[in-house]
C-alpha positions as CSV (number, residue, x, y, z in Angstrom):
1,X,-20.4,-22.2,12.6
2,X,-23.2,-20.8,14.6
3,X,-24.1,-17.1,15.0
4,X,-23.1,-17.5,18.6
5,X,-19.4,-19.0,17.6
6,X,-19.3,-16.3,14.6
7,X,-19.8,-12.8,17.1
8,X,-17.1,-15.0,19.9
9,X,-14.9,-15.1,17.1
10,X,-15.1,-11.4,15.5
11,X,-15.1,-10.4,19.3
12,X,-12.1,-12.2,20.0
13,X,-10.4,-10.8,16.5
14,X,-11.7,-7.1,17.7
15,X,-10.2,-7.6,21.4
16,X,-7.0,-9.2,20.1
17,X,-6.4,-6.0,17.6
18,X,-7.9,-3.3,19.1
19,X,-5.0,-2.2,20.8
20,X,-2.9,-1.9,18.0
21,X,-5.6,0.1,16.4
22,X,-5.2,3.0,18.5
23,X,-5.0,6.6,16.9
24,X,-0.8,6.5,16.6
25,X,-0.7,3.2,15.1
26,X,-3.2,4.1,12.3
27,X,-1.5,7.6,11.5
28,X,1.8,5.5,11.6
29,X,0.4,3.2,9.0
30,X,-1.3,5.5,6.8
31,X,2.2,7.4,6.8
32,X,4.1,4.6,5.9
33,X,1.6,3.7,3.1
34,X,2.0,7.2,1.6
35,X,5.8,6.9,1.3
36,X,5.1,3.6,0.0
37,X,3.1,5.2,-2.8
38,X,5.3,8.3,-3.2
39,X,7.9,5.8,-3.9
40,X,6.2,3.8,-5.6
41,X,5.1,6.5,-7.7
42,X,8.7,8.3,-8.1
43,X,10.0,4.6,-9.6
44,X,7.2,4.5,-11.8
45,X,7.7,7.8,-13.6
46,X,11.7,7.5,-13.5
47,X,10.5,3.8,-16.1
48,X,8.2,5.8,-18.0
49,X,10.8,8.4,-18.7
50,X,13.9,5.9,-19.4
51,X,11.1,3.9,-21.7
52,X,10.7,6.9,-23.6
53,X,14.1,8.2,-23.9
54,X,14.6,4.4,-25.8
55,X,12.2,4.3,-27.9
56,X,12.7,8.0,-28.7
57,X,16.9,7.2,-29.6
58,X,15.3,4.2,-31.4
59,X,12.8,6.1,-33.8
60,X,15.6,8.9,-34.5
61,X,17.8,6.3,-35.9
62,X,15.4,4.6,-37.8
């Protein structure tokens, strides 16, 4: 691939996407990766919790 061919082909990447790159759409994504992560992170700690309360029943037994 030449340089020529290369800067076509990130041009044509940049004009085909741009649009969708507008202000709204990145807010919108950035939104839905943070209630991604919240949930994400909400799940994660509800695991760690019902881990613990296992192996804490377990080790009182013992």
């Amino acid at each position: 691939m030449t340089e020529l061919e290369r800067k076509m082909c990130y041009r044509h990447i940049y004009m085909k996407w741009h649009p969708c790159l507008t202000n709204g759409a990145q807010k919108l994504i950035r939104a839905k990766l943070g209630n991604i992560i919240r949930e994400y992170k909400k799940i994660l700690s509800w695991l760690t919790k019902a881990v613990l309360e296992i192996w804490w029943t377990q080790n009182l037994q013992l």
